[in-house]
N, C-alpha and C positions, 0 to 999 in steps of 0.2 A: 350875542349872536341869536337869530331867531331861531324858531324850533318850533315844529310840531310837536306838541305833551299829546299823550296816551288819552283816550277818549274816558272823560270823567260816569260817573251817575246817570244813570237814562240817558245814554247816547250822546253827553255834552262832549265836544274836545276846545282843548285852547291852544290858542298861535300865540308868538308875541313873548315878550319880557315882561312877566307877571311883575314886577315893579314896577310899571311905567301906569301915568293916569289914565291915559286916552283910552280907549275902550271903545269896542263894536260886538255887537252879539246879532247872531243871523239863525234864522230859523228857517229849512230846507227840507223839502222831497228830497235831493239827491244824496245818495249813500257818499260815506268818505273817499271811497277810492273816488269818486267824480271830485267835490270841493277842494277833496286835499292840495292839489297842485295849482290851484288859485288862491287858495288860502297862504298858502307857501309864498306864491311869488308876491301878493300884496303884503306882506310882511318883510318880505325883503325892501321894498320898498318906502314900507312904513314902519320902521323896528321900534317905532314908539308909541304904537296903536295895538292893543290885544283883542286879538278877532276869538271869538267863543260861539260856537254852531254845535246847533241840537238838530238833529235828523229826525223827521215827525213822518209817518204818511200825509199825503195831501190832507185826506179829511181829519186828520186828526188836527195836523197844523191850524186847518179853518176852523176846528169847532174852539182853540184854544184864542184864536185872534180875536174870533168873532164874542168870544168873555170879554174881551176887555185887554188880552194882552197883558193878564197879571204879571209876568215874566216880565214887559218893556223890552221886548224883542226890535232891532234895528230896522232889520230885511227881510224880507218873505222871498223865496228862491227858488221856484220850481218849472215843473213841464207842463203844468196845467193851464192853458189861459181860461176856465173856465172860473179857478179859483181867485187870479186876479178881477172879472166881472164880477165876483161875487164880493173879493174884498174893499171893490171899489163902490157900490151900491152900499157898502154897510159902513162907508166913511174910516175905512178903516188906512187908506194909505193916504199918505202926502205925494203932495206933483214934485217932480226934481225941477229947483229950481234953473238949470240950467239946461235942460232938455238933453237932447242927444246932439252929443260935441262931434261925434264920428260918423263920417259916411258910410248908409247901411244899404245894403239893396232895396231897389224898389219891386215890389211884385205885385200883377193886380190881383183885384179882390182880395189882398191877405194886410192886413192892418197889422205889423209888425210891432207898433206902438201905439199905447192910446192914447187917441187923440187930442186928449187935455194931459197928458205928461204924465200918470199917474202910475204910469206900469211901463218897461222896454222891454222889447223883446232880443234876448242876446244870441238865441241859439234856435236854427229851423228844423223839424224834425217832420216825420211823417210815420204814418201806422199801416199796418200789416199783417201778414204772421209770418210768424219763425216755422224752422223743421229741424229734426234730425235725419240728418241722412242716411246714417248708418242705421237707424228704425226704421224709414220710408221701406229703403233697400229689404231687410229683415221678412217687414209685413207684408214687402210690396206692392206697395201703395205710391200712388204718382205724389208729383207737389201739384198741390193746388195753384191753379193760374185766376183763377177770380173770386172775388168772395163766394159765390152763389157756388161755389164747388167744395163749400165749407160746409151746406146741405146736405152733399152726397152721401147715402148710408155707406157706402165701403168707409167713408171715415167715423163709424161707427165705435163709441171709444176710444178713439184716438187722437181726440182734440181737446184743447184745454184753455181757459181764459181766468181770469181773477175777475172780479164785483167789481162794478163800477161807485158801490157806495161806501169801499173800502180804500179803491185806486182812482186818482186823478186821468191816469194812463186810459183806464179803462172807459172810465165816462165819456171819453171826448172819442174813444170809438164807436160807441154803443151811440152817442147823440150824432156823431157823423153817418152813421149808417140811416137814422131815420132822417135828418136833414135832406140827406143824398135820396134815397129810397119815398122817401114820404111816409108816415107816420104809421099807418096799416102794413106796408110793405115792407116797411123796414123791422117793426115790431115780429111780422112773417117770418121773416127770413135771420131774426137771432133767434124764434121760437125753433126753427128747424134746426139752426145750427146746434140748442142745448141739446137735442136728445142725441148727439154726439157726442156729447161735453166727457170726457172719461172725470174732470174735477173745476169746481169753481175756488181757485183758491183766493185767499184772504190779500194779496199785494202783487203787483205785475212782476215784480222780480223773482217771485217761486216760479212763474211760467218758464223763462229758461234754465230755471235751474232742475226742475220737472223734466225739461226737453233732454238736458244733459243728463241726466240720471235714467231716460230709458223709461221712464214713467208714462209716457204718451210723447203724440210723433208730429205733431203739428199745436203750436199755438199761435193766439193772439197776442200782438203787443206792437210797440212802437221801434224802430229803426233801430235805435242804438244799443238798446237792448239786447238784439241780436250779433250786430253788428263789431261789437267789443268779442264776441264770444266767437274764435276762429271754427267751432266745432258745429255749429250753427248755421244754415243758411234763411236767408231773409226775402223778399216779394213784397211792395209796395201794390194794395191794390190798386184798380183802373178803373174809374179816377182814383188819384192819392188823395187820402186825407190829411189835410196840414197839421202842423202841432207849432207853433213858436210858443217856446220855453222862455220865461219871463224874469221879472228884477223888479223889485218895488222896494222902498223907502214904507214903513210903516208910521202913520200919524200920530203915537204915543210913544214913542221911540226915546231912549236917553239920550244918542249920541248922534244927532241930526249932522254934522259934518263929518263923520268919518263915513256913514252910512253913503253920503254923495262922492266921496272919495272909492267909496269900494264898488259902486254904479258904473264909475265913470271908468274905471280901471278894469270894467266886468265887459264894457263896450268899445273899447279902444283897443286899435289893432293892437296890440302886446297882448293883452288880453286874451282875446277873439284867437290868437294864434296858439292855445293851449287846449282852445276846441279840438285841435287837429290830431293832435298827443293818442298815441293808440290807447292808451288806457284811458280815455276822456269821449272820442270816436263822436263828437258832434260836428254838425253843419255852422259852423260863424255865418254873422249875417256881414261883415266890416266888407263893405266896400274892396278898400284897399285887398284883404288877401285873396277874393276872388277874381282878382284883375293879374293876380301873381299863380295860378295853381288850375290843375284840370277841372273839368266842370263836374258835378257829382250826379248820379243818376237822378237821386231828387230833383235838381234845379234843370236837368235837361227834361224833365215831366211838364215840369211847370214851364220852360221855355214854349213845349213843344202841346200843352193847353190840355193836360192830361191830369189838372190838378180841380180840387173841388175847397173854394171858401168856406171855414167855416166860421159859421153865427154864432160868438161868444155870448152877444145879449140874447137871443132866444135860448141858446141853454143855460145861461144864468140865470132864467126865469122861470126854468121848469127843472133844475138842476137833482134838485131833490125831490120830486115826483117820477123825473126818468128814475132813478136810484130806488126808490122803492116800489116800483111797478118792475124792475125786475127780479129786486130780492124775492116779490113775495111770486112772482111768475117763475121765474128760475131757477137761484140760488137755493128757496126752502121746499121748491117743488122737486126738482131735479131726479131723485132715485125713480118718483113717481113716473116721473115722463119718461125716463130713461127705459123702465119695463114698460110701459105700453109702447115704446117705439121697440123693443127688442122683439116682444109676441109679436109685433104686427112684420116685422123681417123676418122670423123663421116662417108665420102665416104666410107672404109671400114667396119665399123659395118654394113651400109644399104648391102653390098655388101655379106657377114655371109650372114647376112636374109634370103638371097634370094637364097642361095645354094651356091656360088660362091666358091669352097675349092679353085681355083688360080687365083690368080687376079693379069698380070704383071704390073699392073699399080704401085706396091709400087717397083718393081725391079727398072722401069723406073725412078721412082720421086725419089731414091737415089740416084741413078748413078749422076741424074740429078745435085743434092741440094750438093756432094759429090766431086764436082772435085775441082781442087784448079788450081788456074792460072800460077804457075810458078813451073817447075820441080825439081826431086831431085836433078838434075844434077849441075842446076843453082844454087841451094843452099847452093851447096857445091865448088863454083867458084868465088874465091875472088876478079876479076874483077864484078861479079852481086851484090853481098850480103855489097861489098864497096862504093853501092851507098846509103846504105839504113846508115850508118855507117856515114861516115863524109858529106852525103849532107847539103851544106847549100844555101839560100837563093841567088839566082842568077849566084850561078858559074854553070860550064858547069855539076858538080854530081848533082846539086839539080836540072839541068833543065831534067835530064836524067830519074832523080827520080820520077818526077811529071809525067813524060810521062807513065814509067814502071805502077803506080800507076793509072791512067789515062784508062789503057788497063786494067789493072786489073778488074777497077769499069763495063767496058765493056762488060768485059768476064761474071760476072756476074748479072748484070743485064740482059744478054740476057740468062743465065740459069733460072733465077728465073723467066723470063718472058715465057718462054717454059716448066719452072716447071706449072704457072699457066695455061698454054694452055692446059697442058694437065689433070689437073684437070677440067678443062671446061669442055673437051670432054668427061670424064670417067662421070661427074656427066649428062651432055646428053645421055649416054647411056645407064646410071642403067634407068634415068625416062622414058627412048624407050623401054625398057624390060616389064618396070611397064604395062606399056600399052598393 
């Protein structure tokens, strides 16, 4: 009889009748409570196949494919389609020889599958943020209704996201925001949102478990994230940003027919119907079940043209330059920015006090806190964006890279050190008025 065994060494678990030849190993983003119950029913199915999944982060999954795949891992299984562009550029998956056997929805501008076979997309999702309510209520503080209210200093502290060079989840918000926004204004507008940030944590899954513990009262993250979590409310912004959550066949793979067998069983309405499972709380793409069931707020977005495509190939081309332009902006800046945005808010209350209705001292200190060191132009130049991509340790990319990186740390440091200059000055002046 088949069985779930107990999760092995580094996160491995095994399905299946350890007796048996056949064999399938799957390497996944998603945590066990998501796989388990497809692991489960494709074993029923197949009680002569032993399915064996290791839970990696995105980036970690990709740094180990992108070796070489020393493991001979089957499937790559995650929410990122950034990391499928990437696996697919570096030759690392096979096309399913049979394509997509199941009717999926059709939706414009969203590529649900790539278009040479090499990746499906089985599950549609969308990004946001989450709250707690019982903290809003508390701090009272509203829910935010658009991103651009993820700015506002009353959420001061009270907002939280993970790294996008940590989390898959995270990147494809962070590169949907400049896509949507354009590259200055989107960069703008996460630089305003960090000096909120109360934490950048290391995986998109601490952000609701942060929200649940009362740690901060608003974060960033994706639909179902929230959505699994009854304690939790969620808001798709306006546009929604897509996510389809993908399936790939990997091209050094042992078990080339079980891996098509577990595709095709991941796409097929029986499948696609375990998306719906409250502890699973994803969107199926199958045809068939959305011809049988209500329509879900996602898909009346996108019916109703409130949705925004995103471009897997331009962020798989700068994938790792967005990633490190905001570690070294955000992530390792962050306490920094966080006190010159807190002086410059009690600055401001003294400055209310005192009559002040225009004070350009905060026009000043965004411009300031706000720029970013490398342009769109660059970004979009795959002689710049190829260094951040295959540098490594002593060739002429990585000596390029450290330099690139090097000006970077320059550029800002002497913002944030004319950001402080000029909080000096402004609080010198309110206490010359005083007087």
């Amino acid at each position: 009889m088949c069985c779930l065994v107990p999760p092995l060494a580094g996160g491995v678990s095994v399905a299946g009748d350890l007796e048996k030849n056949r064999s399938l190993e799957i390497i996944t983003s998603f945590p066990p409570e998501f796989y388990t119950p497809f692991v489960t029913a494709f074993s029923k199915r197949h009680p002569d196949i032993q399915v064996l999944t290791l839970n990696k982060k995105t980036t970690a999954a990709l740094d180990e494919i992108k070796r070489g795949n020393p493991r001979r891992f089957d499937i790559f299984w995650s929410s990122s389609p950034d990391a499928f562009a990437i696996l697919k550029a570096e030759n690392a998956l096979r096309p399913l020889p049979q394509g997509r056997r199941h009717d999926a929805l059709t939706i414009d501008g969203v590529n649900l599958d790539d278009p040479e076979g090499y990746f499906m997309g089985f599950s549609l999702s969308g990004v946001g943020w989450m709250w707690n309510p019982a903290y809003l209520r508390k701090e009272k503080l509203p829910v935010p209704e658009r991103w651009e209210d993820l700015t506002a200093p009353i959420y001061y502290g009270h907002l939280a996201m993970s790294t996008p060079s940590r989390s898959g989840t995270t990147h494809l918000i962070v590169e949907s925001l400049l896509q949507d926004k354009g590259w200055e204004k989107g960069w703008a507008m996460l630089l305003r949102m960090a000096v909120n940030l109360r934490t950048v944590s290391a995986r998109s899954f601490s952000v609701p478990e942060g929200l649940i513990s009362g740690r901060f009262g608003v974060g960033l993250g994706i639909d179902f994230l929230a959505q699994s979590r009854k304690e939790l409310g969620f808001r798709y912004g306006d546009p929604v940003y897509l996510a389809p959550a993908g399936i790939a066949v990997l091209s050094n793979g042992k078990n080339t027919a079980e891996a098509d067998l577990f595709v095709d069983f991941i796409l097929s309405p029986q499948g696609q119907a375990i998306l719906l499972a409250p502890a699973v709380s994803r969107l199926p793409v199958s045809r068939e079940l959305h011809a049988k069931g209500d329509e879900p707020e996602l898909f009346r977005m996108i019916r109703d043209n409130h949705s925004k495509p995103y471009d897997a190939v331009l962020s798989q081309s700068r994938y790792h330059l967005v990633n490190q332009l905001f570690d070294r902006m955000i992530t390792y800046r962050l306490p920094e920015r966080r006190k010159l945005w807190k002086r410059f808010l009690t600055l401001e209350k003294k400055a209310e006090a005192m009559g002040f209705a225009h004070w350009p001292v905060k026009e000043q200190l965004i411009t300031i806190l706000s720029e970013v060191p490398v342009t769109e132009s660059q970004s979009r130049t795959p002689e710049f964006t190829v260094l951040f991509t295959l540098a490594s340790r002593g060739s002429a990319r990585g000596r390029e890279q450290r330099k690139q990186i090097r000006s970077w740390e320059t550029f800002l440091s002497r913002r944030l050190t004319r950001a402080k200059e000029l909080l000096d000055k402004a609080e010198f002046d309110l206490k010359a008025v005083r007087r």
